[in-house]
C-alpha positions as CSV (number, residue, x, y, z in Angstrom):
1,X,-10.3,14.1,-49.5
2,X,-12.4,12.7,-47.0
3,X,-11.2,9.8,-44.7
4,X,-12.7,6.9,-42.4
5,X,-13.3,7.8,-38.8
6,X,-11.6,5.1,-37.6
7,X,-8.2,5.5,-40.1
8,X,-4.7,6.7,-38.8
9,X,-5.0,9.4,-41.7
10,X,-8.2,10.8,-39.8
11,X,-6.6,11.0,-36.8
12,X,-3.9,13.1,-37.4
13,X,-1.0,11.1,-38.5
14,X,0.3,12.5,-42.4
15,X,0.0,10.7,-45.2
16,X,3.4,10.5,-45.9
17,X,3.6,8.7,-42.5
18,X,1.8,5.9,-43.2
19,X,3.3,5.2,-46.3
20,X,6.6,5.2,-44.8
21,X,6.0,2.7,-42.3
22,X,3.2,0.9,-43.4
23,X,-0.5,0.9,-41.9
24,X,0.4,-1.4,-38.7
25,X,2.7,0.3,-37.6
26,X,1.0,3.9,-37.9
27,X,-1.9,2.6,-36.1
28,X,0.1,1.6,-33.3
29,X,2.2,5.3,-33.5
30,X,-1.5,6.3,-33.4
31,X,-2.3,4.4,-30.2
32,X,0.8,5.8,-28.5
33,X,-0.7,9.4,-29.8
34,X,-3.6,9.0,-28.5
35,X,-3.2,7.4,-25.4
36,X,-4.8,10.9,-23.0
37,X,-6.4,12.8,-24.9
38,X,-5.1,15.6,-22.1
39,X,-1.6,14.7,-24.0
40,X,0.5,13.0,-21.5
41,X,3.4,12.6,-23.5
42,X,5.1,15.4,-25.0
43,X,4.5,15.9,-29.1
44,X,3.1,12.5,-29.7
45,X,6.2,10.7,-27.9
46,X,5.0,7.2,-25.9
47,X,6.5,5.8,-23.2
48,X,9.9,4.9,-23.9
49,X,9.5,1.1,-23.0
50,X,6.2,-0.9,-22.8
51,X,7.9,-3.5,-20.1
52,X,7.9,-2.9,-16.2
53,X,7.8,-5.9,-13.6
54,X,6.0,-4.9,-10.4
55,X,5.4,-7.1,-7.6
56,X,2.0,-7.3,-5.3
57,X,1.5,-9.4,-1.9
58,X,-1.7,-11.1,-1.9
59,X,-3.6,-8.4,0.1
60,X,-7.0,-6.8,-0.8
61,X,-5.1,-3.6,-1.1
62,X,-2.9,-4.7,-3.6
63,X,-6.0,-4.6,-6.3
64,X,-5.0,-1.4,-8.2
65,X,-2.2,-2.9,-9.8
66,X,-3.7,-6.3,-10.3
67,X,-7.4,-4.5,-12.0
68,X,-5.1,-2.1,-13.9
69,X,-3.7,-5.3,-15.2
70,X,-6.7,-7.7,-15.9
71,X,-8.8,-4.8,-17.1
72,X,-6.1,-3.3,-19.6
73,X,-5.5,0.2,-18.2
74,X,-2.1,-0.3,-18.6
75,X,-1.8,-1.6,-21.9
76,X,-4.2,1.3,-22.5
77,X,-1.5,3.5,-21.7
78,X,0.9,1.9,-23.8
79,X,2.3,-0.1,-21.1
80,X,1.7,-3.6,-22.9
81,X,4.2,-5.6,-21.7
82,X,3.4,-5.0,-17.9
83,X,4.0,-8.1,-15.7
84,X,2.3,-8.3,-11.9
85,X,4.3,-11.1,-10.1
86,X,3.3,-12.3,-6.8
87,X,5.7,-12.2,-4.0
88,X,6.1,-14.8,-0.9
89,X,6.8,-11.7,1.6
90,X,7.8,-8.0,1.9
91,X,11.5,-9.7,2.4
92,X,11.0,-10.8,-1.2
93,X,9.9,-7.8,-2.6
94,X,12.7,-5.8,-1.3
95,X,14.9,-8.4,-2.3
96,X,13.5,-8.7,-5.5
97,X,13.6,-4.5,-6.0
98,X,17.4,-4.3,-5.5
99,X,17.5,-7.1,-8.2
100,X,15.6,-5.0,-10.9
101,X,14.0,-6.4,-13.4
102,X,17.3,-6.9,-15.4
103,X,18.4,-9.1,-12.6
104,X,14.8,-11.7,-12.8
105,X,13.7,-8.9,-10.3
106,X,11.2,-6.3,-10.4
107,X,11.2,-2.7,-11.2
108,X,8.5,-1.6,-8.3
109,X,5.4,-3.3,-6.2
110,X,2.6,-2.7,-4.1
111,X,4.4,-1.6,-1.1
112,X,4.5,-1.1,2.8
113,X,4.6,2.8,2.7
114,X,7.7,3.2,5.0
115,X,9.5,0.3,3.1
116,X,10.6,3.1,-0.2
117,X,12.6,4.9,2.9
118,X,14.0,2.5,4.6
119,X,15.4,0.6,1.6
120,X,16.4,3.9,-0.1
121,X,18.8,4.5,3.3
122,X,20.2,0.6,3.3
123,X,18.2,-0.1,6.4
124,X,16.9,-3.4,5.6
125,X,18.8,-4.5,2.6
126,X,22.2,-6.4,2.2
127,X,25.3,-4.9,3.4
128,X,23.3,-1.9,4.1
129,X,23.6,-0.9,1.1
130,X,20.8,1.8,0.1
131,X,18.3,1.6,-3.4
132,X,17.4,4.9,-4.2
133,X,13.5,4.7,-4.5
134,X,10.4,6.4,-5.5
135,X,6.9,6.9,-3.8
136,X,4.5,7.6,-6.7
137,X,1.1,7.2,-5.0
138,X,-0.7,6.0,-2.2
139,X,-3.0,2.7,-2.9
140,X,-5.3,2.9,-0.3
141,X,-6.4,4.1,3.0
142,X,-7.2,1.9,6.2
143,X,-8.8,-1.4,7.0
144,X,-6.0,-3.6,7.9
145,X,-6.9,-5.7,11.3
146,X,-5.6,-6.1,14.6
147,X,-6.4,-9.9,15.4
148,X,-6.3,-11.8,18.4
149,X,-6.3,-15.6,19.3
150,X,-10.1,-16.7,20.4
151,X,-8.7,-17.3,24.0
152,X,-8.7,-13.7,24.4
153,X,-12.2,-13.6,23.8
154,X,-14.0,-13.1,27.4
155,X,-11.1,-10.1,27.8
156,X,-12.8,-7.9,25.2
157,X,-10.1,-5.7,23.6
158,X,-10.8,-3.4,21.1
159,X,-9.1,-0.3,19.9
160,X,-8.2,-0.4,23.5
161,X,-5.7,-3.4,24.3
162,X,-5.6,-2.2,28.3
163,X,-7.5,-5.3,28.9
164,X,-4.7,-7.7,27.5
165,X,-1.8,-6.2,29.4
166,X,-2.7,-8.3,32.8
167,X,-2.5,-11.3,30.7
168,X,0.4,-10.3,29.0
169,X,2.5,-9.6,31.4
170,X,1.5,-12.7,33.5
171,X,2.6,-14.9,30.8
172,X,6.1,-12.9,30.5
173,X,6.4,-12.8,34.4
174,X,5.9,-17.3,33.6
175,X,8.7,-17.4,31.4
176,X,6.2,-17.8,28.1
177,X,5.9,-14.0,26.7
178,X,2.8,-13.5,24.3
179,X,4.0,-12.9,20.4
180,X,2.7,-10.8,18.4
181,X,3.0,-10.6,14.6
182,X,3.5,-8.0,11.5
183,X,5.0,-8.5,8.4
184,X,8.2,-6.3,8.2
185,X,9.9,-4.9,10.7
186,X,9.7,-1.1,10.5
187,X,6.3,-1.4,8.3
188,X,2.5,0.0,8.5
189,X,1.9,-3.3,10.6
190,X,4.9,-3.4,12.6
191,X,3.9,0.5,13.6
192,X,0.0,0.0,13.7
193,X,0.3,-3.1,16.3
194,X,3.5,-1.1,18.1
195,X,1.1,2.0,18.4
196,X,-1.9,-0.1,19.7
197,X,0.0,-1.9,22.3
198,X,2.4,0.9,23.4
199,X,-1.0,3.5,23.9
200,X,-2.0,0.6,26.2
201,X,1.1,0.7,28.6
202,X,2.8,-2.8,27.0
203,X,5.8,-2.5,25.6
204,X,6.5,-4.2,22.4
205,X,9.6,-4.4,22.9
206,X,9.5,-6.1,26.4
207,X,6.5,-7.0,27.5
208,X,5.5,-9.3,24.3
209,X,7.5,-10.9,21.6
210,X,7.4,-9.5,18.1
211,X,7.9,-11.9,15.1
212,X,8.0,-11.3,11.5
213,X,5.3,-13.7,9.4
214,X,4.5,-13.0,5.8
215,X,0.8,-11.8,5.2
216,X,-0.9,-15.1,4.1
217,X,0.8,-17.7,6.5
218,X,-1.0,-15.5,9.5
219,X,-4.6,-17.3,9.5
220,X,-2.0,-20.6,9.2
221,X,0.1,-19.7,12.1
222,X,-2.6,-18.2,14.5
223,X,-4.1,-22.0,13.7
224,X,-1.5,-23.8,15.5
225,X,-1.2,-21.2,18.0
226,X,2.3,-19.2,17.1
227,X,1.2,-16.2,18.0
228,X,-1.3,-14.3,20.2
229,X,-2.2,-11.9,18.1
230,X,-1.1,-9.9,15.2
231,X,-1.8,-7.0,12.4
232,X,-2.5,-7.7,8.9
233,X,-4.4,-6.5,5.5
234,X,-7.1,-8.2,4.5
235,X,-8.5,-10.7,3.4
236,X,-6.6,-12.2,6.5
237,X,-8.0,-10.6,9.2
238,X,-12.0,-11.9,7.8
239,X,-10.3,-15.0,7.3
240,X,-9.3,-15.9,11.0
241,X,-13.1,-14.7,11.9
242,X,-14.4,-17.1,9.6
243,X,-13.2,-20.0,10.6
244,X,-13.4,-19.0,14.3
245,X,-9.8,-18.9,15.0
246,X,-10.1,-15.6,16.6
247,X,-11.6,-11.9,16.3
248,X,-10.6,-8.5,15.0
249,X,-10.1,-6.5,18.0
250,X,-10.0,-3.1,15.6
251,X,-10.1,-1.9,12.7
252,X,-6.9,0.3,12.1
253,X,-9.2,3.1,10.6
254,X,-9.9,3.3,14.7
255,X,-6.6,4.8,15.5
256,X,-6.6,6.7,12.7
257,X,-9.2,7.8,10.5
258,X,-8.2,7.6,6.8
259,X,-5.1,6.3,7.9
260,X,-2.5,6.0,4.6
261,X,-1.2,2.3,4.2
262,X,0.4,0.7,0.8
263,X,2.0,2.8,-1.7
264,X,3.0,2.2,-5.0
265,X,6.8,2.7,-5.2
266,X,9.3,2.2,-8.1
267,X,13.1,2.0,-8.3
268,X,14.8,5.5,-9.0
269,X,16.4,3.8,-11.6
270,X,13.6,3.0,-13.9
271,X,11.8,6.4,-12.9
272,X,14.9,8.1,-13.9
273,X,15.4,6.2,-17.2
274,X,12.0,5.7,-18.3
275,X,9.8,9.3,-17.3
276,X,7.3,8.8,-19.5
277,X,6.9,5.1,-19.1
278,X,6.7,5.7,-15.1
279,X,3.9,8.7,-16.2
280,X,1.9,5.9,-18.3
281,X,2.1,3.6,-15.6
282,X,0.8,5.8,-12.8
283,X,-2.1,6.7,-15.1
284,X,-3.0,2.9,-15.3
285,X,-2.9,2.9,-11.9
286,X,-4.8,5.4,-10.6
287,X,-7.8,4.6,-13.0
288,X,-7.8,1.3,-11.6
289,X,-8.2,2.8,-8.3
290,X,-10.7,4.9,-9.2
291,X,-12.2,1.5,-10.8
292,X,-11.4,-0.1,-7.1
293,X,-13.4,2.2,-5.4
294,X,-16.7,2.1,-6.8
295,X,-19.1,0.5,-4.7
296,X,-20.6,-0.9,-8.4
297,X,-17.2,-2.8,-9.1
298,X,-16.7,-4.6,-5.8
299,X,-17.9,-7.4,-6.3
300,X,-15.7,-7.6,-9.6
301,X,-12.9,-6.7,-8.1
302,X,-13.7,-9.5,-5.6
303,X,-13.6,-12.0,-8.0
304,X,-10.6,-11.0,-10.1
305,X,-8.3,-11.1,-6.8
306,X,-9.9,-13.9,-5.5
307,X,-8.8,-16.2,-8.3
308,X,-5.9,-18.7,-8.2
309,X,-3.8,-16.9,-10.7
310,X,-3.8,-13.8,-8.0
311,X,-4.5,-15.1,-4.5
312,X,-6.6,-17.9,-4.4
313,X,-8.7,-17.1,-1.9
314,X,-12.5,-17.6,-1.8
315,X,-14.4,-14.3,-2.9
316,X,-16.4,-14.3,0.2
317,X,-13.5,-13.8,2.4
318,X,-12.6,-10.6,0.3
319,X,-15.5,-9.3,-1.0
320,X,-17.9,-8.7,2.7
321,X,-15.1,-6.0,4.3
322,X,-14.0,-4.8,0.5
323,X,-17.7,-3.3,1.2
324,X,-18.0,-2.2,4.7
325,X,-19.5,-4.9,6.0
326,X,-17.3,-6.0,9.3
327,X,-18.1,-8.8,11.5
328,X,-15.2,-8.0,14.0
329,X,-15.9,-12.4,15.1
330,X,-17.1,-11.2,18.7
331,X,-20.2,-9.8,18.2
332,X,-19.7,-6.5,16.8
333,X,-20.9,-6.2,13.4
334,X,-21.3,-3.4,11.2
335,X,-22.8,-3.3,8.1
336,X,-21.7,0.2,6.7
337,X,-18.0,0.5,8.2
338,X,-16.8,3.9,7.9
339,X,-13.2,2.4,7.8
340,X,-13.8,0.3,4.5
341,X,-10.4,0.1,2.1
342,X,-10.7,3.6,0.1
343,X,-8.6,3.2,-2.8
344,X,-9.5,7.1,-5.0
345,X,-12.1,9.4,-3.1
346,X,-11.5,11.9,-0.8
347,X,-8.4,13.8,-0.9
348,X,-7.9,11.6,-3.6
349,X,-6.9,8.7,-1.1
350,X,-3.9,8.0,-4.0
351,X,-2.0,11.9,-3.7
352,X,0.8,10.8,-1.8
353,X,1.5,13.5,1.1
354,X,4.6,14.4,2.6
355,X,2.7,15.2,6.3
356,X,1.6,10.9,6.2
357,X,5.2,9.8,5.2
358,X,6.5,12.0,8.3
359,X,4.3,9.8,10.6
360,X,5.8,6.7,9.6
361,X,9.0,7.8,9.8
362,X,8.7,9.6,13.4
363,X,7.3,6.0,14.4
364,X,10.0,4.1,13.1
365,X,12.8,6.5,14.8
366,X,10.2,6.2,17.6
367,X,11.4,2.2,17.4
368,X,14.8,2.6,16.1
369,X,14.7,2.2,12.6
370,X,16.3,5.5,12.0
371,X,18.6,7.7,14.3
372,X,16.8,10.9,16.0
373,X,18.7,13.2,14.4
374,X,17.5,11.5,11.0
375,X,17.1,14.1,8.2
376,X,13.6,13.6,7.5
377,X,12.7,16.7,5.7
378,X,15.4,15.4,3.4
379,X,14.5,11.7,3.3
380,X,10.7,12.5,2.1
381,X,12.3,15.2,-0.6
382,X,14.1,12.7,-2.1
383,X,11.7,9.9,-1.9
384,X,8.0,10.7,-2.5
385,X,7.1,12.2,-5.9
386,X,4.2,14.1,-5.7
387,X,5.3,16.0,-8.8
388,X,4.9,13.0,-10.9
389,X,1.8,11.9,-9.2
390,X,0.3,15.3,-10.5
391,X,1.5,15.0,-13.9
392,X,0.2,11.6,-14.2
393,X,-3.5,13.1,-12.7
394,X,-4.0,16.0,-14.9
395,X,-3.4,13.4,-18.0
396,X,-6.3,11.1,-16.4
397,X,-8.6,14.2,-16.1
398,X,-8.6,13.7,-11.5
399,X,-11.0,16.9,-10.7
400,X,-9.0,17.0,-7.1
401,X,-5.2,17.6,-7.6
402,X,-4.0,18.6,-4.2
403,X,-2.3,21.9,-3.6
404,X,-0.6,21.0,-0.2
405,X,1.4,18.5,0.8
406,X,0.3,17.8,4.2
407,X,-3.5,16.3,5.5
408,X,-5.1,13.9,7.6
409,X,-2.6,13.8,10.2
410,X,-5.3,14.1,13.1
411,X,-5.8,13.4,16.5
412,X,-5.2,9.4,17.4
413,X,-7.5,7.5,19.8
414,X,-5.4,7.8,22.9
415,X,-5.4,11.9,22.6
416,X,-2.0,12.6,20.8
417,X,-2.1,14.8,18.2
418,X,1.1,14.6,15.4
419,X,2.1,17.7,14.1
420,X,4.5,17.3,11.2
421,X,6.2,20.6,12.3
422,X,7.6,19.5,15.5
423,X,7.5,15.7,15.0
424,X,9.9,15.5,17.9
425,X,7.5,17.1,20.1
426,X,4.6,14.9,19.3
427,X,7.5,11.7,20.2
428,X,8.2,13.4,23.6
429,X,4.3,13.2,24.6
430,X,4.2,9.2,24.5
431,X,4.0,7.4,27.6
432,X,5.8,4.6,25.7
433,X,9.1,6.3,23.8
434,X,11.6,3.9,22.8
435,X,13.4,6.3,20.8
436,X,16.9,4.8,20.5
């Protein structure tokens, strides 16, 4: 007997199948068969729930999870009843992760990388009391901004902030200390503007004051002149330049090439409860960043972030950086940035290695967001799953799978060099400690 090519009987699935739960329903036992045809899921079995609720800040490097949405990789996967929910600020989303999605929360976001780690040890949530979570995969490397107020203009900072500290510490010696803004204490932006100040002899502890503003209130806020300067993903930092509110005084790709920033990071919970469901998710996601990163889909990707039902932000703030084209707002201009948002190539960008976690977490014991004699090695075993982020890539077919977990920890701008072996060390050699 011969069947159509396009019929659950031609596909594998026995007659006797079919009959017993009717055509519908085979086709979509078919689907969930068929899903990788590397054969993610073990002897036909699907994900064990199609639901997740992640959550996403409105932040260019968010897009995996909102493309993998709008373009149906994840329902591809079988994940059909994925919802991406938009969150005020990182306070939220950890707020909303220790809820879970059976409390109106959500089951995992778009995440500051060291946020999995420090809400996993009850550093920043209620009571202290710690969420085990998961790092699945990095979302994307660099091109987050360091802004400044137009005043600071004629000074001329870059990479190098040297040229602010006069000013700085004038205003702190007159009773009116500069602020300077991130987005979560403890966070890629908290350390990126700590590490960028501290290599230029001002202390962000003393010298300036810090202050927490969620990612798209800081055009707003540098508008009515709240704070001097501050670090952010885009499309904040091109925002500020174009309406002349101030400049980009680097990229954060200039401290460190290929830097790691957002991760995508689930609840233990789910993970533990629903493997194959986390497996189908992960595969959604990192086609869409392998979607994100060609240069042919940017100006798509663009569009679908830019929209009010995402961020509802006009696509030419987004899309001109999104593909290397940086008008730092003081002149500089370059029109093939080597420190464009890489969301897939090289390394892949989306293997999430134990050797970048260890920077982030030095740094924060560097600030006091964990104790010195912090159990690191421990922490990042319990944490980051690169085992399920290679599962999930052999089912999508990546040609790179890494073999080792460390890379891309390199030299910085002001000559230190990290070594994940003797992180302690690399601490020690900072003119600016702060270790608590």
């Amino acid at each position: 007997m011969t069947t159509d090519p396009k019929t659950p009987l031609s596909l594998g699935l026995r007659r006797r199948d079919v009959l017993r739960v009717g055509a519908g329903a085979a086709a979509t036992l078919l689907a969930a068969r068929t899903l990788s045809p590397s054969g993610v899921f073990a002897q036909g079995a699907g994900p064990e729930t199609t639901k997740a609720t992640l959550g996403y800040i409105a932040l260019t490097d968010s897009a995996p999870l909102i493309v993998a949405k709008e373009k149906g990789f994840f329902a591809k996967h079988g994940m059909t009843d994925v919802t991406v929910t938009k969150q005020a600020s990182w306070g939220t989303t950890r707020d909303n992760l220790v809820l879970g999605s059976e409390g109106n929360g959500i089951d995992g976001a778009h995440i500051l990388t060291p946020m999995p780690y420090l809400i996993s040890a009850g550093k920043v949530t209620q009571q202290n009391i710690p969420l085990p979570m998961y790092i699945l995969a990095r979302l994307n490397y660099d091109a987050q901004a360091i802004s400044v107020g137009a005043a600071y203009k004629g000074l001329k900072p870059t990479v190098d902030a040297k040229p602010l500290k006069d000013e700085f510490l004038k205003k702190k010696a007159a009773g009116q200390q500069a602020k300077v803004a991130m987005t979560f204490p403890g966070g890629t932006h908290d350390l990126w503007i700590r590490y960028w100040l501290a290599a230029a002899g001002i202390d962000p502890d003393k010298d300036v004051e810090t202050i927490v503003v969620p990612p798209p209130q800081m055009v707003a806020n540098m508008k009515v002149g709240t704070m001097d300067a501050f670090c952010v993903g885009e499309p904040w930092g091109a925002q500020l330049v174009g309406q002349g509110i101030g400049f980009s005084a680097c990229n954060t790709s200039e401290i460190w090439k290929d830097h790691p920033e957002k991760s995508f990071g689930m609840r233990a919970a789910y993970v533990d409860k629903y493997p194959n469901a986390t497996k189908a998710l992960l595969m959604a996601v990192m086609e869409a960043q392998m979607f994100c990163d060609d240069m042919a889909n940017k100006d798509e990707v663009a569009s679908i972030v830019g929209t009010r039902a995402w961020f509802n932000v006009p696509v030419k703030d987004i899309v001109g950086r999104l593909k290397g084209q940086y008008d730092y707002g003081d002149g500089r201009v370059l029109e093939n940035s080597p420190g464009l948002m890489k969301f897939w190539g090289g390394g892949p960008v989306s293997y999430p290695y134990q050797s970048h976690d260890m920077w982030f977490l030095t740094e924060d014991i560097r600030w006091g967001k964990f104790a010195p004699d912090t159990d690191v090695k421990g922490m990042i075993a319990k944490v980051n799953r690169e085992d399920l982020w290679k599962e999930a890539a052999k089912a999508v077919g990546a040609k790179t799978i890494p073999e080792s977990t460390s890379r891309g920890v390199e030299t910085f701008f002001d000559g230190k060099v990290f070594d994940p072996a003797q992180p302690m060390a690399y601490l020690e050699s900072l003119e600016i400690k702060r270790v608590a």
